[in-house]
C-alpha positions in Angstrom: -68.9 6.8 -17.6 -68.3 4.5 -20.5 -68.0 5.9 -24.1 -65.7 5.4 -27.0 -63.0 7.7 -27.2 -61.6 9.2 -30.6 -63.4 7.5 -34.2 -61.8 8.4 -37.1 -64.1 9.7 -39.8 -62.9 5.9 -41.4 -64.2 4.1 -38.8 -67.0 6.1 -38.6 -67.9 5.6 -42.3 -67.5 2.1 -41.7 -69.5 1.8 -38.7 -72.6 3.0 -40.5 -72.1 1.3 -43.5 -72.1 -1.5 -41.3 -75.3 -0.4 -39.3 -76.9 -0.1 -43.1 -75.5 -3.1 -44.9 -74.3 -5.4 -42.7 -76.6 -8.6 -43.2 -76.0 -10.1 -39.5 -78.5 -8.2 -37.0 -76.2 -8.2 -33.8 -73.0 -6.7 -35.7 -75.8 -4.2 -36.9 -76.7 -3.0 -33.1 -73.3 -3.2 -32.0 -72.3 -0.5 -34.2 -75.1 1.5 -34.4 -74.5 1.6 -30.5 -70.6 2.3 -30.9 -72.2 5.6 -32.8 -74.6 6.5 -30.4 -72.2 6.5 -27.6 -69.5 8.6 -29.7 -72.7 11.4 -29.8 -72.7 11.5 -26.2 -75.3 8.5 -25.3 -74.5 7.5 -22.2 -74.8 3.4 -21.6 -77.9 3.1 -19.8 -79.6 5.0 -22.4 -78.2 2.9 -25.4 -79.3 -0.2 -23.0 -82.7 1.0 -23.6 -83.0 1.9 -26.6 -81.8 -1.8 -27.9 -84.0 -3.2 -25.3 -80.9 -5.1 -23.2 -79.1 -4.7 -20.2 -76.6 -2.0 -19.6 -73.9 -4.8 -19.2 -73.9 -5.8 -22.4 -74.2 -2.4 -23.7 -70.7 -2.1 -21.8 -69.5 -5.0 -23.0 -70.2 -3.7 -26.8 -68.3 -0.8 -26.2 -65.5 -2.4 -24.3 -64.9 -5.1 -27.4 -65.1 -2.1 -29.8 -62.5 -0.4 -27.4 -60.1 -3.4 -27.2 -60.6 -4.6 -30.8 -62.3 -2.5 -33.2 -64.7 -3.0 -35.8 -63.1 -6.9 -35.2 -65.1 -6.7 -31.4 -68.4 -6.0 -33.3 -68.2 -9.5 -34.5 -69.9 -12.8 -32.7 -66.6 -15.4 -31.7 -66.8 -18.6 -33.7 -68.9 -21.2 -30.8 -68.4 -25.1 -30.8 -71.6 -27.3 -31.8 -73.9 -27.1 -34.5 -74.9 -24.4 -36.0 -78.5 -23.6 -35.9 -81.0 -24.3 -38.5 -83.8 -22.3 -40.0 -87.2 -23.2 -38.6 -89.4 -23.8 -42.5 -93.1 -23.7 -42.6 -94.5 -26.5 -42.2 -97.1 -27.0 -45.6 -100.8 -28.7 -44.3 
């Protein structure tokens, strides 16, 4: 089985002031998830309770496990970034 291994009480703090505060959704999940699996969730349950596969579950905890709270982060991409749809006024 998959699951973190040893959070400091820092990185814990820091994890759910992220899962609070953070403004981005996905960096949100990602640590709430790092959390969960430090309590003992196993992978396929954190898959379902964010609603995605237990791959990417995986690979959540494998970025956090590689890179820390830096894993939890989306990678710069190449192209434009998107735009925000605005009601259209009739």
């Amino acid at each position: 089985m998959l699951y973190v291994k040893d959070i400091s009480a820092e990185e814990k703090l820091t994890l759910e002031n992220m899962k609070k505060n953070y403004p981005g959704y996905m960096p949100r999940m990602r640590a709430h998830a790092v959390l969960l699996s430090d309590t003992g969730y196993e992978v396929q349950q954190i898959a379902d309770i964010f609603g995605v596969c237990r791959q990417t579950t995986a690979s959540w905890l494998r970025s956090w496990a590689k890179q820390g709270i830096f894993g939890l982060f989306d990678k710069p991409r190449s192209g434009r970034p998107r735009k925000a749809l605005a009601k259209a006024s009739f």
